[in-house]
N, C-alpha and C positions, 0 to 999 in steps of 0.2 A: 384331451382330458388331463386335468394336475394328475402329479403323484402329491396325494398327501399322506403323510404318516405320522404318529404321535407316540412318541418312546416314552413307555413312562410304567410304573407299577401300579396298579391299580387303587390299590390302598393310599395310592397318596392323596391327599385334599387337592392338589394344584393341578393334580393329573387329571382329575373328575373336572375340576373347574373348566379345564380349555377344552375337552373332552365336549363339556356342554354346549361349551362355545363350536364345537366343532356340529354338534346336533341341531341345533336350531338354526345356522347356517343353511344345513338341508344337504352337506356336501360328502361326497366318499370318500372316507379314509383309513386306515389301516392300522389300529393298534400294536403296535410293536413292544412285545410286554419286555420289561426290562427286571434282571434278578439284583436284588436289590446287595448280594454277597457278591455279583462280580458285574457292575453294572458296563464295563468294558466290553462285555460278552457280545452285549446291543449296540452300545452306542461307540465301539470304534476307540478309537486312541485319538481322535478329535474334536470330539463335543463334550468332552469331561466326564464328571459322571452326577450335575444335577439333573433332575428330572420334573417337569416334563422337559423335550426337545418335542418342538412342532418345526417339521423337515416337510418344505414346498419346493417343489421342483428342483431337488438337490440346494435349497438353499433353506439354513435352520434357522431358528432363533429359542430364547430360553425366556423364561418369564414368561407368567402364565397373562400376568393384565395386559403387557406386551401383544402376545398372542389376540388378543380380542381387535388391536385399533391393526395388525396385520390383516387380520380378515376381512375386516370392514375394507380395507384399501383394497382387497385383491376380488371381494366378492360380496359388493356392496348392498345385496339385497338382504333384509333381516337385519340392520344395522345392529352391534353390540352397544355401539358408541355414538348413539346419535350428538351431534353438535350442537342441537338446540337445548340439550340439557348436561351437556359439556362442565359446566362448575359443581352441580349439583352431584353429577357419576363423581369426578374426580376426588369430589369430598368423602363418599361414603366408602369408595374405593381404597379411599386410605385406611378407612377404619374395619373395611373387610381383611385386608393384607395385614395390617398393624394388631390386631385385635381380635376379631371373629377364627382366622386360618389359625392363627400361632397359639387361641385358646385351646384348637383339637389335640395338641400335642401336650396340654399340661396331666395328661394322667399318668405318663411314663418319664416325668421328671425325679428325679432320685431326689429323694425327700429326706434321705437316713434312714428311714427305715425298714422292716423287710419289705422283702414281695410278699401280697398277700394272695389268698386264693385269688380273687376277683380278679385282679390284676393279670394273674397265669393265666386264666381262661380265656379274659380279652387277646392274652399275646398269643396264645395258641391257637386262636380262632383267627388271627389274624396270620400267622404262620401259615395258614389253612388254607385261606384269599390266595395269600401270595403264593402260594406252590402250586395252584391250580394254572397257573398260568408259567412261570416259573420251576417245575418242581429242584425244591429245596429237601438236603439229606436229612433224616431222620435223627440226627446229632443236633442238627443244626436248628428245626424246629421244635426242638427239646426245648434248645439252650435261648430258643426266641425271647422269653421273659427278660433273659438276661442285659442279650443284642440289646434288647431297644430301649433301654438304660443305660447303656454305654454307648449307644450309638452318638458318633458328632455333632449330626446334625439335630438330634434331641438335644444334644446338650448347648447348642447352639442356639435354639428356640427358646431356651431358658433366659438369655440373656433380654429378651424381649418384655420378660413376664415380673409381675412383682409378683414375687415368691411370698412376700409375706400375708398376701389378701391368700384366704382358705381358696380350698377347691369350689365348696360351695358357692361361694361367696363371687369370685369369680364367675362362673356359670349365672348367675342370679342376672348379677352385672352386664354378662353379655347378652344375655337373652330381655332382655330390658331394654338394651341401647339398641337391639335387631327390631324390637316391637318398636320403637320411637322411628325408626328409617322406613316399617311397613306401614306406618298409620295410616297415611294421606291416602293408602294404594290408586289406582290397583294394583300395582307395582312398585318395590323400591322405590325412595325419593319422590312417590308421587306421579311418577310418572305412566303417561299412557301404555306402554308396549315393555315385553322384557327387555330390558338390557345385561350387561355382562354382569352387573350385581345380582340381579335375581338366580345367572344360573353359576356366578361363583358361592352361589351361599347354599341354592336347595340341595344339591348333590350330598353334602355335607352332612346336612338335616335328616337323610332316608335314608342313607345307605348302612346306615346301623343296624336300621330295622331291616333294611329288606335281606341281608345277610348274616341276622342271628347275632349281633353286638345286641341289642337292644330288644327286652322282651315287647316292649309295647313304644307305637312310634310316639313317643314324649312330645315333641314337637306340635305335635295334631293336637293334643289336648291343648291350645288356645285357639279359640274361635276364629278369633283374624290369623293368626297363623296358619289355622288349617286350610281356610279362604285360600289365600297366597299359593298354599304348595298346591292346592287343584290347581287354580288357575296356570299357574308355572309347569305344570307335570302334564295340561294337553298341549304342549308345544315341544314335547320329548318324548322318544320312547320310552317305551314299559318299563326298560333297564337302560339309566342312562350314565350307569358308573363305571363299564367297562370289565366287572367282575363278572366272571362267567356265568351262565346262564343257571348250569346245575349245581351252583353253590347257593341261589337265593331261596332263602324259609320261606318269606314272608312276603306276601303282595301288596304292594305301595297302594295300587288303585280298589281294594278292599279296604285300606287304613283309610283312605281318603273319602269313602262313598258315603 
């Protein structure tokens, strides 16, 4: 049997992505949570400290789209990446890595202005995620709002973004160009069966709701969206974000019914 293992912090988008990929696979593996203040803790003084790392048989690799055409090569049943739809994946692939992932980071871009409540709430709630797994000092998840405004790799994600289109305005936009890739369904791009699009995006789409970011799952209120996340959520467990069990509010498969 592989050793597989998947280092990574729960809360991150990239981490739930391979993570998905790692579920509908159907394969065993072992979340290796990583603290996002001392990510060397986990991953050694030789895998750096981005995250995820997907580690097979003592051999890693990083990049989470990466990780989908490794599985496919090593454990080819439930393809991520079928080849008969090879131009059509690699197109929307761009626009999920380019656009949909690097949107989730635009609420903690430092804008100029203060922190507002809303804002603390989300970083404290997210503080929260990550200590259940991690636990992080009581200074430290104070000062969370702060962290993740200064953090690099936020400020990094910035570089991605036109800062001048609003927040809203943004959000509008990408959930618009997500309805334009679900149309044809029943899957992503039209296609017949999930591939790594469907489960780099749904992770994304729930996990807010099913762990108290989100009073109601937004997402579901469109018809063909809501479509899409059933159909995708019977080919995953209950909980397929990696967030512990007793931290979830809210039930994915009562939003969806």
């Amino acid at each position: 049997m592989r050793s597989i293992k998947l280092y990574g912090y729960a809360t991150s988008p990239y981490v739930r992505k391979t993570a998905c990929f790692l579920y509908y696979k159907g394969v065993d593996f072992t979340h290796v949570p990583v603290n996002p203040v001392d990510p060397t803790a986990a991953l050694g003084d030789d895998k750096g400290t981005q995250v995820p790392v997907l580690e097979i048989d003592n051999e890693w690799r990083l990049e989470s789209s990466e990780h989908a055409h490794w599985l496919d090569e090593l454990f080819p049943e439930n393809p991520l990446y079928p080849l008969a739809h090879q131009k059509k994946i690699d197109e929307i692939d761009c626009w999920i890595s380019d656009k949909f992932l690097t949107s989730i980071f635009r609420f903690a871009i430092n804008d100029g202005n203060p922190i507002g409540l809303d804002f603390r709430f989300r970083a404290w709630r997210l503080a929260a995620l990550v200590s259940a797994h991690t636990p992080l000092p009581e200074t430290v998840r104070h000062k969370w709002p702060e962290l993740l405004r200064e953090a690099p790799f936020i400020q990094q994600m910035a570089n991605h973004m036109d800062l001048n289109e609003s927040y809203d305005d943004m959000r509008l936009r990408v959930f618009t160009e997500l309805l334009s890739h679900l149309s044809d369904g029943p899957y992503m791009g039209g296609i017949d069966q999930p591939t790594m699009l469907d489960l780099a995006v749904f992770p994304q789409l729930v996990w807010g709701y099913m762990f108290g970011l989100e009073e109601n799952l937004s997402a579901a209120m469109h018809t063909t969206v809501k479509a899409w996340l059933k159909r995708v959520s019977e080919h995953l467990p209950n909980n397929p974000t990696l967030i512990a069990d007793e931290m979830q509010i809210n039930s994915l498969a009562e939003a969806l019914s």
